[in-house]
MIKOL-852455 format. One record per residue (C-alpha): residue in one letter; residue number from 1; y, x, z. Coordinates in Angstrom, 3 decimals. Layout:
atom type->A; seq->NUM; y->Y; x->X; z->Z
...
This chain:
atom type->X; seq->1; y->-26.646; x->197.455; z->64.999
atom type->X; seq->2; y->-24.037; x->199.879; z->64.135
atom type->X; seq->3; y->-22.136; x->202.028; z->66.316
atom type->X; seq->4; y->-18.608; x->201.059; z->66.807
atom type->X; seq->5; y->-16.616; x->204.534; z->66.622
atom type->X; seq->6; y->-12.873; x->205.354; z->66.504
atom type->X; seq->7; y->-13.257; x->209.046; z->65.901
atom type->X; seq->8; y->-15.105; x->212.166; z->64.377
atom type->X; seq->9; y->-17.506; x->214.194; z->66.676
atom type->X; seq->10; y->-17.152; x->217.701; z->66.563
atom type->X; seq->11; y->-17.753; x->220.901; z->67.149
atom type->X; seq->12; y->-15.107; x->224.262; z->67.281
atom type->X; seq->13; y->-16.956; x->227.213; z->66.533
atom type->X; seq->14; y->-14.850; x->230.786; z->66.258
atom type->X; seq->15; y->-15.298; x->234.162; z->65.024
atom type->X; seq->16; y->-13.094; x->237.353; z->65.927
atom type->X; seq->17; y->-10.726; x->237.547; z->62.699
atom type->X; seq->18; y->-10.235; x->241.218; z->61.422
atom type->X; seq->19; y->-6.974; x->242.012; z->59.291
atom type->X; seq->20; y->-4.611; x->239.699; z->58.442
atom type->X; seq->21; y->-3.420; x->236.780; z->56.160
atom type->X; seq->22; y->-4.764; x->233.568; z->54.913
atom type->X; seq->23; y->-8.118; x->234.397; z->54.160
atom type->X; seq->24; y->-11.677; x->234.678; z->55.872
atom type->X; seq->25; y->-11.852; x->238.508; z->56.626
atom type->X; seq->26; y->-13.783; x->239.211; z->59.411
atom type->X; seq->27; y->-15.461; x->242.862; z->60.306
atom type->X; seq->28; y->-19.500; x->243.521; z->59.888
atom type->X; seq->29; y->-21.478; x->241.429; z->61.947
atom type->X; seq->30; y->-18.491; x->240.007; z->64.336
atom type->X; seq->31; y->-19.156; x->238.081; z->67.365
atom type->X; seq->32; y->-18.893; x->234.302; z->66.873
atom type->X; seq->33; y->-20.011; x->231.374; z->68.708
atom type->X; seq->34; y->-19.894; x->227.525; z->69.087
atom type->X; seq->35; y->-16.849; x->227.381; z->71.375
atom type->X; seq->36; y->-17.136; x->223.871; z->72.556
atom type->X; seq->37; y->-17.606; x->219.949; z->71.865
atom type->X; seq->38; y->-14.375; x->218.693; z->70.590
atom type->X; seq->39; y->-12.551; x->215.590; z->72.217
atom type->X; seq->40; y->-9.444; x->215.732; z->69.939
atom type->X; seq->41; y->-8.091; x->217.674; z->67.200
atom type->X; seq->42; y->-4.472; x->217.657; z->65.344
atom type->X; seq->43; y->-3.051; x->220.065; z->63.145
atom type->X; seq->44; y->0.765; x->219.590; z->61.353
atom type->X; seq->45; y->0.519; x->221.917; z->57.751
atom type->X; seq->46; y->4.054; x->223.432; z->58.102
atom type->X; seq->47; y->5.011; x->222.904; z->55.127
atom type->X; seq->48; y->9.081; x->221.732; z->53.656
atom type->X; seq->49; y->9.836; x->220.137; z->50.290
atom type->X; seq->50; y->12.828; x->219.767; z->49.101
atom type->X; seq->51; y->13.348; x->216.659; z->45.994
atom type->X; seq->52; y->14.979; x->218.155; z->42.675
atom type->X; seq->53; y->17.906; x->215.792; z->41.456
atom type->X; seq->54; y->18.736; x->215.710; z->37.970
atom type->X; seq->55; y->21.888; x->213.930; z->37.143
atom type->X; seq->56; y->21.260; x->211.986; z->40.034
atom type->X; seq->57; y->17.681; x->210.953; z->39.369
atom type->X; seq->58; y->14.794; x->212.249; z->41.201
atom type->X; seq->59; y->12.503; x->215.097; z->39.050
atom type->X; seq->60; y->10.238; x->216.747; z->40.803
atom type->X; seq->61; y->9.946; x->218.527; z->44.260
atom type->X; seq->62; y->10.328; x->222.153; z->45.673
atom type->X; seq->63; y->8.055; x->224.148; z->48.027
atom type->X; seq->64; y->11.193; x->225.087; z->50.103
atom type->X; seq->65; y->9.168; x->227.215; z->53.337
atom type->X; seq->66; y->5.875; x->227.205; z->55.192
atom type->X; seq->67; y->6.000; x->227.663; z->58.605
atom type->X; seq->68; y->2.722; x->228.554; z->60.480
atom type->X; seq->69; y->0.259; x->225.780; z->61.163
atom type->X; seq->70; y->-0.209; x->224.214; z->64.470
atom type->X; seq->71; y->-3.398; x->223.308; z->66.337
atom type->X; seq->72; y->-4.620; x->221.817; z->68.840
atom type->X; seq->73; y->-7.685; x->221.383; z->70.061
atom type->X; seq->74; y->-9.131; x->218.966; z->73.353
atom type->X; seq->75; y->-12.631; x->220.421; z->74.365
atom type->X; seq->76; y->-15.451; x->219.387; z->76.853
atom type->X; seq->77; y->-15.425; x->222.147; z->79.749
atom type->X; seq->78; y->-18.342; x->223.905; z->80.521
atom type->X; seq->79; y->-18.539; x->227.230; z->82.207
atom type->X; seq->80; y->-21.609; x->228.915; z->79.937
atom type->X; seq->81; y->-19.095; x->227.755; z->76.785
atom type->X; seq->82; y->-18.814; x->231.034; z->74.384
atom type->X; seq->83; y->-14.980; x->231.066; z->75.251
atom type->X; seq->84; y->-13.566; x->234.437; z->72.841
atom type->X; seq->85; y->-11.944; x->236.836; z->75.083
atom type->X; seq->86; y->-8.050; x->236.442; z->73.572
atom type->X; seq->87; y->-6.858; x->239.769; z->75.309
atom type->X; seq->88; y->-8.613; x->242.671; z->73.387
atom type->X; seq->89; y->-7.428; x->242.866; z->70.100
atom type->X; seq->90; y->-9.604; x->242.953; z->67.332
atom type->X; seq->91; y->-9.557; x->245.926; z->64.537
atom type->X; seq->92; y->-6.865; x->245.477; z->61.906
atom type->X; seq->93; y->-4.303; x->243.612; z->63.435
atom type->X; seq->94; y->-1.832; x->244.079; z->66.392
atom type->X; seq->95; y->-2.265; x->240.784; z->68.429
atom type->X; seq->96; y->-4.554; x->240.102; z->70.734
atom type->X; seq->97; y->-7.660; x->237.540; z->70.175
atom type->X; seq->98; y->-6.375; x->236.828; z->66.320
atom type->X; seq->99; y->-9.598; x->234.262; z->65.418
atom type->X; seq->100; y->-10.738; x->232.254; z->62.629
atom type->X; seq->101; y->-11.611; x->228.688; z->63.835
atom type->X; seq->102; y->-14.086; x->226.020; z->62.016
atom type->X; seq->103; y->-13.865; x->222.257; z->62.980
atom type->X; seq->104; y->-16.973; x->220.505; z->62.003
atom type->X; seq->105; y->-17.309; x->216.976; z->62.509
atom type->X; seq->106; y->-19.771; x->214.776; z->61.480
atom type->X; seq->107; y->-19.631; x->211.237; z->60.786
atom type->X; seq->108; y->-23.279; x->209.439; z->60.150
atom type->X; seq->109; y->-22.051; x->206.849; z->57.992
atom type->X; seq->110; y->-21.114; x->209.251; z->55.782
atom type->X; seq->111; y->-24.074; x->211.493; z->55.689
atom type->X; seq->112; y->-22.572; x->215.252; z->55.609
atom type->X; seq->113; y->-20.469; x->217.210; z->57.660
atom type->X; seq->114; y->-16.135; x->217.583; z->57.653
atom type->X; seq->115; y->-15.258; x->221.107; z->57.907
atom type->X; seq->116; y->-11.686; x->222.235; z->58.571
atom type->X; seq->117; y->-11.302; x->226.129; z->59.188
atom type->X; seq->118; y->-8.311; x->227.871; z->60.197
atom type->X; seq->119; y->-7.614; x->231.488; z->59.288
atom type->X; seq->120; y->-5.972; x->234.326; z->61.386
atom type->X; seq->121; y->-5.388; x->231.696; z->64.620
atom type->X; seq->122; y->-3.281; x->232.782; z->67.961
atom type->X; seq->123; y->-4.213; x->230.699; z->70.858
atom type->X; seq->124; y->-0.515; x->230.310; z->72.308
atom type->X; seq->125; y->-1.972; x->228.320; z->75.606
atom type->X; seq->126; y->-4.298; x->226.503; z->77.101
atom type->X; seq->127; y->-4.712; x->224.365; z->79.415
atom type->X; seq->128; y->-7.373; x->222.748; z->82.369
atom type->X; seq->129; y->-7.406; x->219.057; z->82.963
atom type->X; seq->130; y->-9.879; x->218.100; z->85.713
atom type->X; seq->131; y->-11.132; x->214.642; z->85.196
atom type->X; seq->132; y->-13.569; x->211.931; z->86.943
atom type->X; seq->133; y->-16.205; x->211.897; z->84.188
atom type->X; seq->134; y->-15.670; x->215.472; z->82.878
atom type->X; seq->135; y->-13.029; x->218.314; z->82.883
atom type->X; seq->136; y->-11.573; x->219.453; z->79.665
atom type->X; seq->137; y->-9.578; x->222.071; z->78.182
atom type->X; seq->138; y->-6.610; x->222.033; z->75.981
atom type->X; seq->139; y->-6.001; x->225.081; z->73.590
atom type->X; seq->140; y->-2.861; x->225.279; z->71.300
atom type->X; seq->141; y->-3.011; x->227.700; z->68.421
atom type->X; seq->142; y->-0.906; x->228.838; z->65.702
atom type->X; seq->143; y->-2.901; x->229.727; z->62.226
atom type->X; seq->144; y->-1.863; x->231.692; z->59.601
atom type->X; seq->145; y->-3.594; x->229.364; z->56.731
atom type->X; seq->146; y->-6.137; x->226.698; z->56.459
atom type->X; seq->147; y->-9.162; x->224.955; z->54.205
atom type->X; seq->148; y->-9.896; x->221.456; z->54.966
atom type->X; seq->149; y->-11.655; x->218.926; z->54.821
atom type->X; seq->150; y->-14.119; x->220.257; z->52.919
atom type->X; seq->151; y->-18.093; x->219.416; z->53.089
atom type->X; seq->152; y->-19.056; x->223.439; z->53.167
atom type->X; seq->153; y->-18.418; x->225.665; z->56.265
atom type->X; seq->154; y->-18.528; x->229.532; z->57.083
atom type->X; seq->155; y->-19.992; x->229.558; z->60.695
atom type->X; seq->156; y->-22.311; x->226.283; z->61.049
């Protein structure tokens, strides 16, 4: 019988992001991790179109602004999780704990793996919720850029 599901399984992995932009730069052998089992994910692209009128009539659409991406992520809490440490920053960049993030989920019924990953990330909070069956943390990010879904990943 087949398993009744109403969402992806996944896994957040990181790795300490060196530089900046929207690409995958990160320094010789950096440390990386699987953070954590993922609950939840979301993620809203930023980005505003505006519609082109001509005479009235609707022709085509402009890429108006992109506004950093949002993310947020709803793990399983464990305390020998490979949490990055978010106050040292990392070489190239100014910010503390700048990341890349990968979200791979996996869906057996479809027989490969959903990657998202999320380049030059700031986690902006997080947060502990203590529950009766398990505890879990909340992280909210802000990325710089993103690929995803695709069926290849960087980190696992």
């Amino acid at each position: 019988m087949t398993e009744v599901r109403n969402a992806l399984e996944g896994q957040l992995s990181w790795v300490y992001a060196s530089g900046s932009g929207t690409t995958w730069a990160t320094a010789s052998a950096p440390a990386s991790a699987v953070m954590a089992y993922c609950r939840s994910f979301t993620f809203d692209s930023g980005r505003t179109t505006q519609q082109i009128m001509d005479r009235g009539v609707p022709t085509h659409h402009k890429l108006v602004s992109k506004q950093p991406i949002t993310v947020t992520f709803n793990v399983a809490y464990g305390v020998t999780a490979n949490y990055p440490n978010v106050t040292a920053p990392g070489s190239g960049h100014s910010v503390p704990g700048l990341l890349h993030l990968e979200y791979k989920s996996t869906a057996p019924e479809q027989g490969a793996a959903i990657y998202h990953q999320f380049h030059g990330v700031v986690p902006n909070s997080m947060s502990f919720q203590e529950g009766e069956t398990e505890n879990t943390m909340s992280f909210q990010c802000v990325a710089l850029g993103m690929v995803g879904a695709t069926a290849s990943g960087y980190l696992g």
